[in-house]
N, C-alpha and C positions, 0 to 999 in steps of 0.2 A: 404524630407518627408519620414516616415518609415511608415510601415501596422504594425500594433496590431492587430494579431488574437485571438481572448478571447473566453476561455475556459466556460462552462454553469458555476462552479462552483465560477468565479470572479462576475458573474452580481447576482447571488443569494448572494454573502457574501455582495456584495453593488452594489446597482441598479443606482446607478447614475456614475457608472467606465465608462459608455457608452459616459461622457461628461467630464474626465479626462485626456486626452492624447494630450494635448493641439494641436496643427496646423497641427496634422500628421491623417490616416486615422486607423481607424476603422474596423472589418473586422469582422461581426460574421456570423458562419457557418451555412445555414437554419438549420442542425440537432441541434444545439445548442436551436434554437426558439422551435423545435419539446421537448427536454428537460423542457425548461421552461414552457411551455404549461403544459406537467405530473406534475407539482408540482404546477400550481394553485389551487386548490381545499383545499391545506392544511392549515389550521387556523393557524400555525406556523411563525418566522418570515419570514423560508424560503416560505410558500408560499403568504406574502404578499409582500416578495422582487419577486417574479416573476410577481405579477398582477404588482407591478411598474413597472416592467421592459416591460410587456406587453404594458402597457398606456405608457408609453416613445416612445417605437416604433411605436405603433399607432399613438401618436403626429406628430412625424417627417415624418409618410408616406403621411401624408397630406400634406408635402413640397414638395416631389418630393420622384418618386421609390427607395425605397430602392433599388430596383436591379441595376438602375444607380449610386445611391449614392446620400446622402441628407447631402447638406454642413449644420453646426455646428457652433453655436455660438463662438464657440474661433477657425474659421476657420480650424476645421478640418472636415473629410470627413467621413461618415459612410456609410456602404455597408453591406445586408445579402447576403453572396454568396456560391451556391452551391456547394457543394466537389464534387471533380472529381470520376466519374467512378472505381473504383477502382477491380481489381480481385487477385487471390493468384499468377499469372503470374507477374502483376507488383506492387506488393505489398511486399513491405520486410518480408521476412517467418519469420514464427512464429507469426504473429501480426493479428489477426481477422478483414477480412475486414468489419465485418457485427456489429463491437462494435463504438459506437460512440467516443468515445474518439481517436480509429483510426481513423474514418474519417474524425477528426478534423484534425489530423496530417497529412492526406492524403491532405488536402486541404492548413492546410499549406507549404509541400513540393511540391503542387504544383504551388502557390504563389512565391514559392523560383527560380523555372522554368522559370519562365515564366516572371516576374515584376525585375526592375531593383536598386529598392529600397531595405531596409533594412526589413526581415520581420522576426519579434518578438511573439510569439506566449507565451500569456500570461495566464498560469494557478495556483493554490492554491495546485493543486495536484502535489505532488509529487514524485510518480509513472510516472505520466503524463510528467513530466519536465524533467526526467530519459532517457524515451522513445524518447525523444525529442531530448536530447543529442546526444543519440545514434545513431539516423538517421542524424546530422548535421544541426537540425534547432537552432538556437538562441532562449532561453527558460527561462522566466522569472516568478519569483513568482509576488503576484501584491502587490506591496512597496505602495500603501496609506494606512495611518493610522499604519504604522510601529514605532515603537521606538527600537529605538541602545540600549539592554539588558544591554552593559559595560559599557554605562554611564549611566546607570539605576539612576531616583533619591528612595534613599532608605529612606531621610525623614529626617535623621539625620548625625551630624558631630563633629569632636574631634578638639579644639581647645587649641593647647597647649599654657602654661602664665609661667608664677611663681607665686610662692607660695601665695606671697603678696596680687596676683588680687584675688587669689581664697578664700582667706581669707575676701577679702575687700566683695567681692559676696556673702557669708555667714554672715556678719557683716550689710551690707547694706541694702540686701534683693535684688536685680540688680545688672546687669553688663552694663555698656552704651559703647558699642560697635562701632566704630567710623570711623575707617579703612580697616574694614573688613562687608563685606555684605554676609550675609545667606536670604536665602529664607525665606517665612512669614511662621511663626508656624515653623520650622524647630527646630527639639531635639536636643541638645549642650551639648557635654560633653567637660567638663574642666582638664584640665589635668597639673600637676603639674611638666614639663618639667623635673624636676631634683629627683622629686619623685612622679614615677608615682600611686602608691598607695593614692594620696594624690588628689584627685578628686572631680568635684559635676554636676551637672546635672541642666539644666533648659531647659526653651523654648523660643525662640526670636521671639521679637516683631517687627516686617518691620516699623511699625509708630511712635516708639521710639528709635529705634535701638538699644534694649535693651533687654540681657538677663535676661529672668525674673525665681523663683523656679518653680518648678513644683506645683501647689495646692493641689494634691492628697499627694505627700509625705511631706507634711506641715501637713495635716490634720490627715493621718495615722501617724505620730509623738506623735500625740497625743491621739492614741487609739482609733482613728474612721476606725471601717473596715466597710466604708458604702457600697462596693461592693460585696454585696453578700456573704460576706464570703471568697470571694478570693483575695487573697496577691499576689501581683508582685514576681518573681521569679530571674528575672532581670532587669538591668536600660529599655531595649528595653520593656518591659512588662511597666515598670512605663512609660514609654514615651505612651503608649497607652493610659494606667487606666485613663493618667492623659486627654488626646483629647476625649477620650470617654464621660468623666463627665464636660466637658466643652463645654457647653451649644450656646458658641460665636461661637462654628465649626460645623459647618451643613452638612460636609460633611466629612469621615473620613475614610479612607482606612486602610488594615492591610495586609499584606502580610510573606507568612513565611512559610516553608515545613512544612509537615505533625507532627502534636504533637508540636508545638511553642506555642499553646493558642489563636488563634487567632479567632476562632469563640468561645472558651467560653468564653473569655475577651469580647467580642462580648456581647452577652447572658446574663452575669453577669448584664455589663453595661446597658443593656436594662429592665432589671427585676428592678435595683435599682433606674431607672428612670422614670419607670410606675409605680412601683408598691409600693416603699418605701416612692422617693420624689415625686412621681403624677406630674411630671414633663409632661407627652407625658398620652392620653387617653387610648393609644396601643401600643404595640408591635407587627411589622410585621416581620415576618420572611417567606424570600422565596430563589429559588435558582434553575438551571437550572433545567429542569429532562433528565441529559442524563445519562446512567445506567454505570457503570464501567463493561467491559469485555462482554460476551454472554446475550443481554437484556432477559429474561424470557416472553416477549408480551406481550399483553393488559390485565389486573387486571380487576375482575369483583367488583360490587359492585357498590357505588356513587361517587363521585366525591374524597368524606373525604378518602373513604376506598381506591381509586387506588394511592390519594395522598401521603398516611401515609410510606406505605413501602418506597418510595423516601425520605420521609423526615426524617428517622430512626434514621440518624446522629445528626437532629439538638433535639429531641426527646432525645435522649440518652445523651446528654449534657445537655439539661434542668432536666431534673431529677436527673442528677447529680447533681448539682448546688441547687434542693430542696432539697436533703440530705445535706446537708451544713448547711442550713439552721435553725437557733433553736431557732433564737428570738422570744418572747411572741407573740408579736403583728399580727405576721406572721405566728405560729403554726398551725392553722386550715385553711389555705389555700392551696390547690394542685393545681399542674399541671392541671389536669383535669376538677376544677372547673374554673381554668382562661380561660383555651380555650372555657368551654362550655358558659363562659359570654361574647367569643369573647373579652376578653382583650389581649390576646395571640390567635393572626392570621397566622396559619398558610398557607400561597397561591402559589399557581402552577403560577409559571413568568408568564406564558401563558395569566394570565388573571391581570396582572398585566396596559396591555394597555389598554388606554380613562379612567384609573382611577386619580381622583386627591386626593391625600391621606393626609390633613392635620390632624396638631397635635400629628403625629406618632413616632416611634420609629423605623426604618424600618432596618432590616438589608437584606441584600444581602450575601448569603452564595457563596462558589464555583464559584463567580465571571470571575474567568480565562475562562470558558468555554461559556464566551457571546462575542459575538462580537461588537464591537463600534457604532455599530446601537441599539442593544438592549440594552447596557449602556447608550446612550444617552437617550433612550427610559423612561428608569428608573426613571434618575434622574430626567427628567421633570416631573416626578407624584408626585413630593413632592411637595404639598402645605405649607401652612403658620405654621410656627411654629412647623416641621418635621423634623429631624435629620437621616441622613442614612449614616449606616458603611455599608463596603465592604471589602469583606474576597476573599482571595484566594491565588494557588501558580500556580504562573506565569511557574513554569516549570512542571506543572502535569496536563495535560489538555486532555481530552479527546473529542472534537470537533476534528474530522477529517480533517478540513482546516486553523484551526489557529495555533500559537505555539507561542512561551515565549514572542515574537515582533510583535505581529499583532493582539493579543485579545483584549478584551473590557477595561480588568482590568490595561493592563500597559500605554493601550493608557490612560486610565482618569487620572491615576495619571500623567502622563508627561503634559498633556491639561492644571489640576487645579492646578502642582505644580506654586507656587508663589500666587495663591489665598488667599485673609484672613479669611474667610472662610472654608476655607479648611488645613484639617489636614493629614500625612502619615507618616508609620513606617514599617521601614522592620526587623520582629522577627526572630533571627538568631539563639537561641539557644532551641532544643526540650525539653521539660518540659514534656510529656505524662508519659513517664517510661523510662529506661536507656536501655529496649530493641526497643522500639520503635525509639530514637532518633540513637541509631546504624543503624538498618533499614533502616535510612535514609541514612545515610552517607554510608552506603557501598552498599547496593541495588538501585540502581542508574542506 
């Protein structure tokens, strides 16, 4: 059997880690309950992961003292116990005995003392796991809801032929794929082994086994720029246009650093499906509020007025997108009057839960920065006949305890890849401006 000492910051990221370690024990520090307790009060997810985590322990003190230990349905053992005594005499210098995160690690070196098992002290911080090192405890991040970044699924794949099949695929209209298995909805580039210039692009089908065109670039073939005005820049861009107007995918991910297009592909898609083909009643558009760098604190005003400054970015892309814009039918409509008719909604995540939101358009901006409780949160608010894209980059996140393999946004796509239902694309090439897509690649 091994101890797991858990850090406040793993039962706030997921309130049920308390029944994940399967037949081994449990170990939380009472200053750790003293933590969770300061952040019940907050209407946030973290403070409604702390009232679960409260009612949990409550539950099980009703089996037997937490201070003895209350055996666990998958036969493991949980215990809140006291850190030791600690003063700057036997306390590693330099380390404040009076910071809770020391007295975590005071408790677990003193578990290390004194118990003949394995003890594992398990936090999200990583500071924490540093400090931990240092002193000789065994020291883990908390691996549920992790995905492996290097087999990341990016959505799409290259299948080289000859000439012949790529031809017959052009000539046919499909490709009936036989030998080979992709994932459902997965983007297929065809590639001309002998001349690779010699290419074409579709989307396969799991219940035909069949490469089929893409419909947007069938239709823009022929002069319909029904998206708003904007044009693919690349195939990764048409493998979007094309899941975004495709009505069958009710769930649709987009991933891609900074300046790829991925929230105004986003945006576009959602304007020409409210607004053009009256496809969705709304458009929702919402997205963490966590501030990039020094937050500025609390914004006066109402609700609209503290919301707006956060949602700058998606604001600054829709007016883009209405400059665009020249068709008759559509000349006398603004930004401004869609929001004020509530056809364009713009909402703070926050208040995103106990809604059921059918017939929408919904998209999820900045996705990376939610964790897999609050994605899953999300996606069960879509009602009937609702469509939600999901924008973010999985390597720019600014949540303090998640990163590229343990956020919201990579867990769902590894959960719904293979779903038919479900769509994904990873935009690899920056489209903003040619100083922006530098930017990226060198400031890193």
């Amino acid at each position: 059997m091994k101890t797991f000492v858990l850090d406040t910051n793993v039962l706030l990221h997921d309130p049920n880690s308390l029944f994940v370690f399967a037949d081994n024990e449990v170990v939380i520090p009472l200053c750790v309950v003293e933590e969770i307790d300061d952040q019940k009060k907050r209407v946030d997810e973290i403070g409604r992961n702390s009232r679960h985590v409260a009612r949990s322990l409550d539950e099980l003190r009703k089996k037997n003292s937490l201070f003895d230990g209350v055996k666990l349905e998958n036969n493991g053992l949980l215990r809140i116990e006291i850190p030791p005594s600690v003063s700057a005499s036997t306390f590693p210098s330099g380390l404040d005995p009076q910071k809770i995160d020391n007295q975590i690690l005071a408790l677990a070196l003193h578990l290390k003392k004194t118990k003949k098992n394995q003890i594992i002290l398990v936090s999200k911080d990583i500071t924490m796991r540093i400090k931990a090192d240092a002193l000789g405890l065994d020291c883990q991040d908390y691996e549920r809801h992790k995905v492996d970044v290097d087999k990341f699924y990016t959505g799409s794949a290259v299948l080289e032929t000859d000439a012949e099949v790529i031809n017959k695929f052009y000539a046919d209209g499909c490709l009936l794929i036989d030998d080979i298995s992709f994932e459902a909805n997965q983007n297929i580039t065809l590639v001309d082994r002998l001349n690779p210039t010699h290419s074409a692009i579709g989307r396969y089908n799991l219940k035909e086994k069949t490469i089929f065109p893409l419909k947007s670039v069938n239709t823009r073939a022929k002069g319909d720029t029904s998206l708003w005005g904007i044009r693919a820049h690349n195939k990764e861009q048409q493998f979007a246009i094309d899941m975004l107007l495709d009505d069958s995918l009710q769930l649709v991910t987009l991933i891609g650093i900074a300046g790829t297009g991925k929230t105004l592909l986003a945006l576009a898609a959602g304007l020409t499906k409210v607004i053009k083909d009256e496809q969705y009643q709304k458009l929702l558009i919402t997205r963490p509020i966590i501030p990039v760098g020094k937050d500025i604190g609390f914004l006066p005003g109402d609700v609209e007025a503290k919301l707006m400054p956060r949602m700058q970015p998606i604001s600054d892309n829709l007016s883009f997108l209405f400059s665009l814009q020249h068709e008759e039918q559509f000349s006398n409509i603004s930004l401004e009057s869609l929001i004020d008719d509530q056809i364009i909604e713009l909402e703070a995540l926050s208040y995103i839960r106990g809604r059921s939101i059918p017939n929408q358009f919904i998209i999820v901006d900045e996705a990376q920065n939610l964790t897999p409780h609050e994605i899953k949160t999300i996606i069960t608010r879509a009602g009937t006949g609702s469509k939600i894209v999901i924008t973010g980059d999985h390597y720019q996140i600014d949540n303090p305890y998640l990163d590229s393999c343990s956020n919201g946004l990579t867990y769902l796509i590894e959960r719904f890849k293979g779903a038919e239902i479900f769509g994904h694309i990873t935009l690899v090439k920056g489209e903003r401006s040619p100083l922006a897509e530098i930017a990226a690649e060198l400031l890193d």
